[in-house]
N, CA and C of each residue as an Amber inpcrd file, in Angstrom:
protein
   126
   0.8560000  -1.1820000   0.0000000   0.0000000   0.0000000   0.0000000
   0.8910000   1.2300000   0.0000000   0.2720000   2.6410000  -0.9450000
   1.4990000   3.5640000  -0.8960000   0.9550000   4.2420000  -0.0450000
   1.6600000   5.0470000   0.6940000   1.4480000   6.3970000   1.7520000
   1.1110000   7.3330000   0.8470000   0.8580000   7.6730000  -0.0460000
   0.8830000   8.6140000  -1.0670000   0.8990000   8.7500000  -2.6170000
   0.5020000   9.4640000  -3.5510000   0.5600000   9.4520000  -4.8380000
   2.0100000   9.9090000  -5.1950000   3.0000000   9.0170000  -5.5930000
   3.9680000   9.9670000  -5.7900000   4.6600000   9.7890000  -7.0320000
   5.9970000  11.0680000  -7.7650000   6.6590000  10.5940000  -8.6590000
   7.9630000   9.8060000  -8.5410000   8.4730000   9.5100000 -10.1600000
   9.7430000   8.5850000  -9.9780000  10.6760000   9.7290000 -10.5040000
  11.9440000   9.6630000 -10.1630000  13.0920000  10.5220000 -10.5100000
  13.9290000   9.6040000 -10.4070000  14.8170000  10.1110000 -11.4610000
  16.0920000   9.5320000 -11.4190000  17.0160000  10.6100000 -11.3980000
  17.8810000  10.8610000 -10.9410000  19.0890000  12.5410000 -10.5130000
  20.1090000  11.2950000 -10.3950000  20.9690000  12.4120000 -11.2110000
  22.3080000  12.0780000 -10.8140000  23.1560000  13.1360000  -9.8380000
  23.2950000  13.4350000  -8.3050000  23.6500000  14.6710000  -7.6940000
  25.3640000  13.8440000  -7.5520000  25.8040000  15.9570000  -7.6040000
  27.1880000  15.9810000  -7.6540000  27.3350000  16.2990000  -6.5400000
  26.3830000  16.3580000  -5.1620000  26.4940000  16.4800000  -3.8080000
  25.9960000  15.5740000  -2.9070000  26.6370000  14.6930000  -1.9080000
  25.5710000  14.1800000  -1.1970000  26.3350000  14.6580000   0.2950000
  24.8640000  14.0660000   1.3050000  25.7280000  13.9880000   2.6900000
  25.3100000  12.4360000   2.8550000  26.3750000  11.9110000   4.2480000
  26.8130000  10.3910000   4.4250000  25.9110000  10.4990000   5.6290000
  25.5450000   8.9980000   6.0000000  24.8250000   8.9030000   7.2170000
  25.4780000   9.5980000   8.8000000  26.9300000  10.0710000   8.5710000
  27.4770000  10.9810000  10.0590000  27.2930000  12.4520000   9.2880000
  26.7050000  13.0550000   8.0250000  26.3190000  14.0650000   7.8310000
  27.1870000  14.9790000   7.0500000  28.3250000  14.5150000   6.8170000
  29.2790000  15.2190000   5.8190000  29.1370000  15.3120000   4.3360000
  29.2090000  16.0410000   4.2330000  29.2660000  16.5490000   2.7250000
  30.0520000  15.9750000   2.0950000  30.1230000  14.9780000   0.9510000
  31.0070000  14.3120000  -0.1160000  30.5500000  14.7300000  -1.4000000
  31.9380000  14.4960000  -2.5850000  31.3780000  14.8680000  -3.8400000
  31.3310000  13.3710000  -4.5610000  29.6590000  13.1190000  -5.4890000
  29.9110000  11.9140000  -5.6710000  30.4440000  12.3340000  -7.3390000
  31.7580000  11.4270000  -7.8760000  32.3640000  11.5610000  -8.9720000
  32.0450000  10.5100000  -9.3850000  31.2960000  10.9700000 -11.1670000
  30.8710000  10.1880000 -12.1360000  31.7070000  10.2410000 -13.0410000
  31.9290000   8.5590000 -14.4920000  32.4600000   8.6520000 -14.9200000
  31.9540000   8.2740000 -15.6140000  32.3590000   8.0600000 -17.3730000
  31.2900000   7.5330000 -18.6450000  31.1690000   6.3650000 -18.3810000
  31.9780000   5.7000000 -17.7230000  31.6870000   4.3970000 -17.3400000
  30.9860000   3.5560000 -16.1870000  31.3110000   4.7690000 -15.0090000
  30.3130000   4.2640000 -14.4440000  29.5780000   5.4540000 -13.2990000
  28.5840000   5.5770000 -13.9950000  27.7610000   6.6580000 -13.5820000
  26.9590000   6.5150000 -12.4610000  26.7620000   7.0200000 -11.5330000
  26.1250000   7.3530000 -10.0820000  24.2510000   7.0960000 -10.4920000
  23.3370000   6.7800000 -10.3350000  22.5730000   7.7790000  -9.5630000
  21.4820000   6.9890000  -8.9950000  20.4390000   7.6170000  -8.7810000
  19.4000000   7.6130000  -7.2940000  18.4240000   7.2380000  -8.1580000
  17.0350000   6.2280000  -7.9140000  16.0170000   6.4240000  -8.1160000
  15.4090000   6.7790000  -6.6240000  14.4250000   7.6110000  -7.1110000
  13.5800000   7.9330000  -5.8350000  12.4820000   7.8600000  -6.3770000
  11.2570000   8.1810000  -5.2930000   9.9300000   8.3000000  -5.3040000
   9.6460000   9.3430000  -4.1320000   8.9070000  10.8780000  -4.7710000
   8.8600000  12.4550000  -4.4010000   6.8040000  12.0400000  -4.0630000
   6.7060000  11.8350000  -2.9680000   5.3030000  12.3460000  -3.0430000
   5.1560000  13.6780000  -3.2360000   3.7990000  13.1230000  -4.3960000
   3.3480000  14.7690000  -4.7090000   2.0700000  15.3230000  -4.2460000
């Protein structure tokens, strides 16, 4: 069951923070590229 109507995204971010909260840069390459699917209730 969903909590909500929501969308799908896919981002590739050149920023994240780590579970102790620091700021890292995530570096992509043609080969092997980063990213996130999520789901944004809307």
């Amino acid at each position: 069951v969903d909590a909500c109507e929501s969308k799908i995204e896919i981002v590739t971010p050149y920023w994240a923070s780590n579970s102790a909260g620091k700021i890292r840069a995530i570096v992509n390459t043609q080969h092997f590229e980063q990213a996130i699917h999520q789901e944004v209730c809307s």
